[in-house]
C-alpha positions as CSV (number, residue, x, y, z in Angstrom):
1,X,32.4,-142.9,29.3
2,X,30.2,-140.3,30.4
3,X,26.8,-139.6,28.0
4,X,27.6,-136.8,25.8
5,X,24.3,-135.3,26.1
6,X,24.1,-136.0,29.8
7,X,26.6,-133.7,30.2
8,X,25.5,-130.9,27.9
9,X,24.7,-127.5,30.3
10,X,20.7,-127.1,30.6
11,X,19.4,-123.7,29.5
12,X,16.8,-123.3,32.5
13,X,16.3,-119.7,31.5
14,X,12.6,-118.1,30.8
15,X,11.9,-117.8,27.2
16,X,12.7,-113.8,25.8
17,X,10.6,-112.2,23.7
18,X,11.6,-112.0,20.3
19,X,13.5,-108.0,19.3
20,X,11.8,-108.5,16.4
21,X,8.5,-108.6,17.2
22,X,9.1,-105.9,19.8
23,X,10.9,-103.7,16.5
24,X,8.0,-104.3,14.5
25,X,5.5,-102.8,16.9
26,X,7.4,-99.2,18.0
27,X,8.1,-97.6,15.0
28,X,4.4,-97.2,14.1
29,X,4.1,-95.6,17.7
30,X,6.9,-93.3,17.0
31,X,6.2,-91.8,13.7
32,X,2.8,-91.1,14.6
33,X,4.1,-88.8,17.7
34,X,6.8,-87.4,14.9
35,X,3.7,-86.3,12.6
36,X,2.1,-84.4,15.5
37,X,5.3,-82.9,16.5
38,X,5.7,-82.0,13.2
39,X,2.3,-80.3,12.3
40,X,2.2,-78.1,15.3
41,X,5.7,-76.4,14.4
42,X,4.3,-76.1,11.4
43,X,1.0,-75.1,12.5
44,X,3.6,-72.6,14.8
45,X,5.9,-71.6,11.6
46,X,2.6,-70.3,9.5
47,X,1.1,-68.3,12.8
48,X,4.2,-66.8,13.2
49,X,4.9,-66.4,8.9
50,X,1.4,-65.3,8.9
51,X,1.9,-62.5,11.9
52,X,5.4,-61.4,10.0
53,X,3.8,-60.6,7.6
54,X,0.7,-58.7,8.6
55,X,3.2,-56.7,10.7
56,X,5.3,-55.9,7.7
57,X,2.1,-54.8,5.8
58,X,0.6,-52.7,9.1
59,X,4.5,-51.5,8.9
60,X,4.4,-50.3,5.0
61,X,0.6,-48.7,5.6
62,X,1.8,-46.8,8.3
63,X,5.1,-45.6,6.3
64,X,3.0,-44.4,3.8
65,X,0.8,-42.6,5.3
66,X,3.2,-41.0,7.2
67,X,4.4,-39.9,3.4
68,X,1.2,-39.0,2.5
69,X,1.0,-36.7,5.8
70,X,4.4,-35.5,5.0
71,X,3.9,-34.0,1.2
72,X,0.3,-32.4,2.7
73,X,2.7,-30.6,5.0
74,X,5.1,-29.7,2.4
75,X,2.4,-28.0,0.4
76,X,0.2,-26.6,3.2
77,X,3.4,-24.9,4.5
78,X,3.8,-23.3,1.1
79,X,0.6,-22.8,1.0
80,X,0.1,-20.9,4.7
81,X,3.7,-18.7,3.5
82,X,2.1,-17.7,0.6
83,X,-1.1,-16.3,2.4
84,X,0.7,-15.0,5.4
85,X,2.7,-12.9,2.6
86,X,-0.3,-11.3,0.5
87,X,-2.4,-11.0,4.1
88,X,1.1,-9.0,5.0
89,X,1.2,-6.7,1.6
90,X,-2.7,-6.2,2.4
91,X,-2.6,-5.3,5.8
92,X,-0.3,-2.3,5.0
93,X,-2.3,-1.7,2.2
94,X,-5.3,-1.0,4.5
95,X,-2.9,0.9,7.1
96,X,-2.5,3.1,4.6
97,X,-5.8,3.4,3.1
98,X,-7.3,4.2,6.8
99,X,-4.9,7.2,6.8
100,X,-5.3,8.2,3.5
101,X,-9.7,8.6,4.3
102,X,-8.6,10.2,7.8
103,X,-7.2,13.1,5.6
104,X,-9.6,13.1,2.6
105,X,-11.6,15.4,4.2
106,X,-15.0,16.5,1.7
107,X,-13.7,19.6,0.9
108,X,-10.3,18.7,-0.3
109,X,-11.9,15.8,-2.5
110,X,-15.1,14.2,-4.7
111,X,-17.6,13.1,-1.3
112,X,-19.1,10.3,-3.6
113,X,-15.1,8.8,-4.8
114,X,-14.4,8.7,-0.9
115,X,-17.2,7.3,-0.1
116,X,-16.7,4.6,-2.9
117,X,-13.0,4.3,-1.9
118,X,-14.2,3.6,1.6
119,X,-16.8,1.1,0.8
120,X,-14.2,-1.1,-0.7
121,X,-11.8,-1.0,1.7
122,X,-14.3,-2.2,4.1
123,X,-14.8,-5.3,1.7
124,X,-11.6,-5.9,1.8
125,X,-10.9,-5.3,5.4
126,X,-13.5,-8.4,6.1
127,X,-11.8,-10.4,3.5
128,X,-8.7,-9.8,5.2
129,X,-10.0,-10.8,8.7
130,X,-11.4,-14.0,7.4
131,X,-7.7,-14.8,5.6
132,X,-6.1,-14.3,9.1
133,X,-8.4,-16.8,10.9
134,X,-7.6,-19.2,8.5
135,X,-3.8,-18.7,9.0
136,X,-4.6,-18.9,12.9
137,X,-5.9,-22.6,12.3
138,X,-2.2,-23.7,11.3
139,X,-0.4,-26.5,9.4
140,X,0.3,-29.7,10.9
141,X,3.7,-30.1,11.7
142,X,3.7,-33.6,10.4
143,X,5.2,-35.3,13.6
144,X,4.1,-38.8,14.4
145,X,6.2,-41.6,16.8
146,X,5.6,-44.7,14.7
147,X,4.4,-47.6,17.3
148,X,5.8,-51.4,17.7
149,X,2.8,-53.4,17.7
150,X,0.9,-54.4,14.5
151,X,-2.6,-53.7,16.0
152,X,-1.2,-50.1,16.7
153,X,0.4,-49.6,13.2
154,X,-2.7,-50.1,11.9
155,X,-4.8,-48.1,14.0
156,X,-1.9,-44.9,13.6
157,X,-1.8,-45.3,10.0
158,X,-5.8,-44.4,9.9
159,X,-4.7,-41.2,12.0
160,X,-1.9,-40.3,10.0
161,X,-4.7,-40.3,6.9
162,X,-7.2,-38.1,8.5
163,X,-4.4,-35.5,9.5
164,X,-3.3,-35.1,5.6
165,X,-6.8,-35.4,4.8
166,X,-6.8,-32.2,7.3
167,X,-3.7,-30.9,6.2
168,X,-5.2,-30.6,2.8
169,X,-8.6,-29.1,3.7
170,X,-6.3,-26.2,5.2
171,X,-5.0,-26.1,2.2
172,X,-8.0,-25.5,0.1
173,X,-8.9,-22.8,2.7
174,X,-5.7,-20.9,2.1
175,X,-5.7,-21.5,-1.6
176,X,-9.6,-19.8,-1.8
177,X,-8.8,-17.0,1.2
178,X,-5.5,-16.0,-1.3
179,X,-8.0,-16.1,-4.2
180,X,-10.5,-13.5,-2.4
181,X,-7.8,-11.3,-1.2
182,X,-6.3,-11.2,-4.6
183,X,-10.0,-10.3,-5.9
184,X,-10.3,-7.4,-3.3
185,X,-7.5,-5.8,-4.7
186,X,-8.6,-4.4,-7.7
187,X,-11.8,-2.4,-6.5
188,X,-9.5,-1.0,-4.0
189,X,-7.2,0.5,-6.3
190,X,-9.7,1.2,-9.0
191,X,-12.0,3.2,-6.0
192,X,-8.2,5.3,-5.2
193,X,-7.4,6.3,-8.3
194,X,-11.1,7.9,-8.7
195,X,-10.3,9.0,-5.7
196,X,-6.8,10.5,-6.1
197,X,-8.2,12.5,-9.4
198,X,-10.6,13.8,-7.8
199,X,-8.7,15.9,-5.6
200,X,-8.0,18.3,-8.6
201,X,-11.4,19.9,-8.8
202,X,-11.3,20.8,-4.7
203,X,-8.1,21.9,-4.9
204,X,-8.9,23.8,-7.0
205,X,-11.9,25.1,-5.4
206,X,-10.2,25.4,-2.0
207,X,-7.6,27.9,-3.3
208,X,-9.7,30.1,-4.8
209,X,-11.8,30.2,-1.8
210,X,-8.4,31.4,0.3
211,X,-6.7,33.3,-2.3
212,X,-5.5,36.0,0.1
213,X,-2.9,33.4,1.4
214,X,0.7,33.9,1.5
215,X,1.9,33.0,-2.3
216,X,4.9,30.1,-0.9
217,X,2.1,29.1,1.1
218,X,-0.4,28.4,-2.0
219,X,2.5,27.3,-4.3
220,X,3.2,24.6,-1.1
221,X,-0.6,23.6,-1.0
222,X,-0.9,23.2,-5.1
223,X,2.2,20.5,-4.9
224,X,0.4,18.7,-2.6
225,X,-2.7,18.7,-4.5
226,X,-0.7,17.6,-7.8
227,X,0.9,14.5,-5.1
228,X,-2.5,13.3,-4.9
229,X,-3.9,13.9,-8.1
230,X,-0.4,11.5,-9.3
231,X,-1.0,8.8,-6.8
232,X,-1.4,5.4,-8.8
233,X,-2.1,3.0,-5.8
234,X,-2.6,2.8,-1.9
235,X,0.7,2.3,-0.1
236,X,2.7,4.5,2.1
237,X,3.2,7.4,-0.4
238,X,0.0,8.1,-1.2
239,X,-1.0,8.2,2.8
240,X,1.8,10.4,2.8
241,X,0.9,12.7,0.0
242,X,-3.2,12.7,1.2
243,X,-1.7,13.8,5.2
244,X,1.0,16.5,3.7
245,X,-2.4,17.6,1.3
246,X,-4.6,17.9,4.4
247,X,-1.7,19.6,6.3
248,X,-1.3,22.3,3.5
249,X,-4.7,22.8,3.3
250,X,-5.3,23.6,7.1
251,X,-1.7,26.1,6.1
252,X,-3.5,27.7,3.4
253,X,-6.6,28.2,5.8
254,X,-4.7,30.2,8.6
255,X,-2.5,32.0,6.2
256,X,-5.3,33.6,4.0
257,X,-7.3,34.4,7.5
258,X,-3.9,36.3,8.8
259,X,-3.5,37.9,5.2
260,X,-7.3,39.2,5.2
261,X,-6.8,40.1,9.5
262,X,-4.0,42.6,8.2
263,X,-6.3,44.0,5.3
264,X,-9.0,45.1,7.6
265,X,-10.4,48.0,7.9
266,X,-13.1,50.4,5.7
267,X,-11.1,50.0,2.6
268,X,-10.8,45.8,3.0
269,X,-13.2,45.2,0.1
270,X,-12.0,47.6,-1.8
271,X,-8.7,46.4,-1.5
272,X,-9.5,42.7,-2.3
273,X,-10.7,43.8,-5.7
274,X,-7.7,45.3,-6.3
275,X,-5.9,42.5,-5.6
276,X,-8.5,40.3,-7.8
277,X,-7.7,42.7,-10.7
278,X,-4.6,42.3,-10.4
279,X,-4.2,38.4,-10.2
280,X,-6.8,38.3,-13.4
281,X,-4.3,39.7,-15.6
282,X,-0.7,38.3,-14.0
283,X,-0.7,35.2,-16.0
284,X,-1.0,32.6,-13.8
285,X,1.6,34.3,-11.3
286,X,1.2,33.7,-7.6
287,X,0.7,37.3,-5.9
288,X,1.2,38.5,-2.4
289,X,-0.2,42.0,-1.5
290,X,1.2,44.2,1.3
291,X,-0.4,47.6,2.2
292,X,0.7,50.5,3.4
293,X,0.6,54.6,4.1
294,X,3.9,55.0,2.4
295,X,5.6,53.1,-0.5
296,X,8.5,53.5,-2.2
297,X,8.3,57.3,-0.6
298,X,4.5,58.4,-1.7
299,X,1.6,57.9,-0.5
300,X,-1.3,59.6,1.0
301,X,-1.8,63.4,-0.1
302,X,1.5,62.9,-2.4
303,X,0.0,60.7,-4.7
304,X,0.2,56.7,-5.1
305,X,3.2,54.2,-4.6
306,X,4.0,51.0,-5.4
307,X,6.4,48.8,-5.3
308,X,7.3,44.7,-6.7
309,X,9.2,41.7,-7.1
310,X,9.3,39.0,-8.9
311,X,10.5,35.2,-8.6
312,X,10.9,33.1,-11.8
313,X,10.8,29.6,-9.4
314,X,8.1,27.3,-9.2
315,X,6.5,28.9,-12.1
316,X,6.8,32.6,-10.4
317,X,5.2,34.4,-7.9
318,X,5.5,38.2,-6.7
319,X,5.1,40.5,-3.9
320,X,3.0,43.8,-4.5
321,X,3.3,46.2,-2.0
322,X,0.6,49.0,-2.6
323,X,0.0,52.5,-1.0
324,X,-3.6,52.9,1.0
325,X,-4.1,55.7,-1.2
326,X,-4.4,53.7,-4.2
327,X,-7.3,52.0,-2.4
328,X,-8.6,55.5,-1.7
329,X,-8.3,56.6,-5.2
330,X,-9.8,53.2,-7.1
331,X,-11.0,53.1,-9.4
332,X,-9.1,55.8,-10.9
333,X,-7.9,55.0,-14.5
334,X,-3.9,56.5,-12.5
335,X,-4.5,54.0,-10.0
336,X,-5.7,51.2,-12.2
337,X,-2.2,51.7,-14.2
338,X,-0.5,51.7,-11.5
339,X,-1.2,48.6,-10.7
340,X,-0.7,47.6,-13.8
341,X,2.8,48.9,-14.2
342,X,3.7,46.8,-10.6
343,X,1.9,43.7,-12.3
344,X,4.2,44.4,-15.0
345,X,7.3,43.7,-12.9
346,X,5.9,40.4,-11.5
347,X,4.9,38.8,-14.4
348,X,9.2,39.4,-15.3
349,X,8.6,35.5,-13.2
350,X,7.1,33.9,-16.3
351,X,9.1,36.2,-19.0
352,X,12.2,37.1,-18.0
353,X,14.4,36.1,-20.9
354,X,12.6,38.6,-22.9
355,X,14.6,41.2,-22.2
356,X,17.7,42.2,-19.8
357,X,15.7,41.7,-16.4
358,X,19.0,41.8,-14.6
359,X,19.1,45.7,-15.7
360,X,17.0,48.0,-12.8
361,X,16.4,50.5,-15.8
362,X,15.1,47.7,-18.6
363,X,12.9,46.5,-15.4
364,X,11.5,50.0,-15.2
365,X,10.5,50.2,-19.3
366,X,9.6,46.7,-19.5
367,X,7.3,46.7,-16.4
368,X,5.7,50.6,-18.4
369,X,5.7,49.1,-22.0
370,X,3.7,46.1,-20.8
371,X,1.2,48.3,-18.5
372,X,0.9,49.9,-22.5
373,X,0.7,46.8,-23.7
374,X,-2.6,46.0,-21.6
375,X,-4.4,49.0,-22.9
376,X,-3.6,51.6,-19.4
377,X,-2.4,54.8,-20.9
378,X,-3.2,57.0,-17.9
379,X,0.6,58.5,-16.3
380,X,0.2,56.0,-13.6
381,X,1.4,53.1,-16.2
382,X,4.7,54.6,-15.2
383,X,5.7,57.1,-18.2
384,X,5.3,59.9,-15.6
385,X,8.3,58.4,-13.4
386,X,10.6,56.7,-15.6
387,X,9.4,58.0,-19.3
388,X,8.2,56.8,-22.5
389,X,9.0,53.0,-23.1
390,X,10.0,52.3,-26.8
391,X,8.0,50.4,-29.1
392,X,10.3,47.9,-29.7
393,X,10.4,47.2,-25.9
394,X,6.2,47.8,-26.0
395,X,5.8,44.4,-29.1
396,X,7.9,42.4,-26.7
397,X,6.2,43.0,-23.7
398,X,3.1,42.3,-25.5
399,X,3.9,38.9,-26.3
400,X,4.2,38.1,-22.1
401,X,0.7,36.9,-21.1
């Protein structure tokens, strides 16, 4: 019987190393690698927390100044519309005012109110340029391509604030420029009114000096002179009025030097102060005078003749047509009636509802009774041609002054 442990198989292996001792040295290896790992994502995970984050805040500081740029531009645009309207209303202002001192010429208003008027629109001619440079500067449009990158966020966010702070300097240069051109205003219209009254005066004045003019021709240059005298303010219509005044004016001028032309000769003056008489007691009644050798079939050696009508418009106005020999005879107390009795039918302009002026023969007494009426009892008054007037008709025409 064979030895039991003879035959029992012989492990002739090297000896192992022990998994456990080899488990209990790795793991202390592997965590510490795991930490490492672990604090640079971290480390990673806060950089890149840390960049979202200043990238959302570069974002929001851009947005909002981009806002802030945005409501300037709202306002300055207002602001600029606003200007660019008054500058408007202004400039036509001064169009006008430049016309209306082209045709304010010295004699046909006050020197010193033009000269006032004139100062101030210069003022506010200068204010008026300096408003217009101010709208040349502009508004920003407000326009900006927002960037990507942080860093540039940032650095456009700081340019977006100086353009509103910009933006709303403009603004406080329109605000003030629409502040002075509201300011120049009043002198300007205070300077034209002065200005506008003071036509009346002149015009006056200016008549008198051409009072031989043709009567429409006066009646035409008075309504022109009452245009200016009503202006209220400088626009179109008073540049109007002042150019229509100037134009009458240089009307009534060549009219009274064609009227005085025809009136020549060695009886002119003597004439003329017929004609002044004659205007001193019409009332108010625009008078044309025509001369010549024969009226109304006498004249010369046959005696005196005279002739008139009469217009109730525009607050009347005559013609008076006049033999030279009444010239020749002045001042005769025949003559003087005479032209008394022709004054007598163009004052019918301003009185003829006091009796039947649409009858030749009432025109004949009234046109005698108020030649009475004036004191001129001489046959020339017209009693000698178309007979005694009666008294009745005589109290009436006494009242017509």
């Amino acid at each position: 019987m064979e030895n039991a442990e003879a035959d029992a198989p012989i492990d002739e292996s090297p000896d192992r190393e022990d998994p456990r001792d080899e488990a209990s040295t790795r793991p202390r290896a592997s965590r510490k690698a795991a930490a490492t790992w672990a604090i640079g994502v971290g480390a990673v995970m806060l950089v890149g927390a840390a960049a979202a984050a200043v990238h959302v805040v570069a974002n929001r500081t851009y947005d909002a100044a981009h806002a802030d740029l945005e409501a300037a531009v709202v306002i300055g645009i207002d602001a600029e519309e606003r200007l660019d309207l008054l500058l408007t209303g202004i400039e036509g202002s001064l169009l006008s005012a430049g016309q209306i001192l082209d045709s304010s010429r010295d004699d046909l208003v006050d020197a010193t109110a033009r000269a006032a008027f004139e100062t101030a629109v210069a003022a506010q001619a200068t204010v008026a340029a300096d408003a217009e440079t101010v709208l040349d500067e502009g508004v920003d449009d407000g326009t900006a391509e927002k960037p990507a990158w942080t860093w540039e966020l940032f650095g456009e966010a700081s340019a977006l604030d100086e353009r509103a702070r910009a933006v709303e300097d403009t603004i406080d240069r329109m605000d003030e420029a629409r502040t002075r051109l509201d300011d120049s205003g009043e002198p300007v219209d205070t300077a034209a009114r002065a200005l506008y009254a003071s036509a009346a005066a002149p015009a006056t004045a200016f008549e008198a000096a051409h009072v031989s003019a043709n009567a429409v021709v006066v009646l035409d240059f008075r309504d022109a002179a009452e245009a200016v005298v009503g202006q209220t303010a400088v626009g179109s219509g008073a540049a109007v009025a002042f150019s229509t005044y100037a134009q009458r004016a240089e009307a009534l001028t060549a009219s009274s030097a064609s009227e005085l032309a025809e009136k020549a000769g060695p009886l002119m003056g003597t004439r003329l102060e017929i004609e002044a008489y004659a205007r001193s007691i019409a009332g108010g009644v625009v008078l044309d005078f025509d001369w010549a050798q024969i009226v109304a079939g006498t004249g010369g050696s046959a005696g005196m003749g005279g002739t008139a009508t009469w217009n109730a418009v525009r607050g009347g106005f005559s013609t008076i047509t006049l033999s030279h020999s009444v010239a020749e005879e002045w001042p005769d107390a025949n003559a003087r009636a005479l032209v008394a009795h022709e004054v007598g039918h163009a004052i019918t302009s301003k009185c003829s509802d006091k009796f039947d002026s649409a009858d030749d023969a009432a025109n004949e007494e009234w046109a005698t009774a108020w030649a009475i009426s004036m004191g001129h009892t001489a046959e020339g008054n017209g009693v000698y041609a178309y007979g005694y007037p009666s008294q009745a008709m005589i109290d009436i025409a006494a009242t017509c002054r």
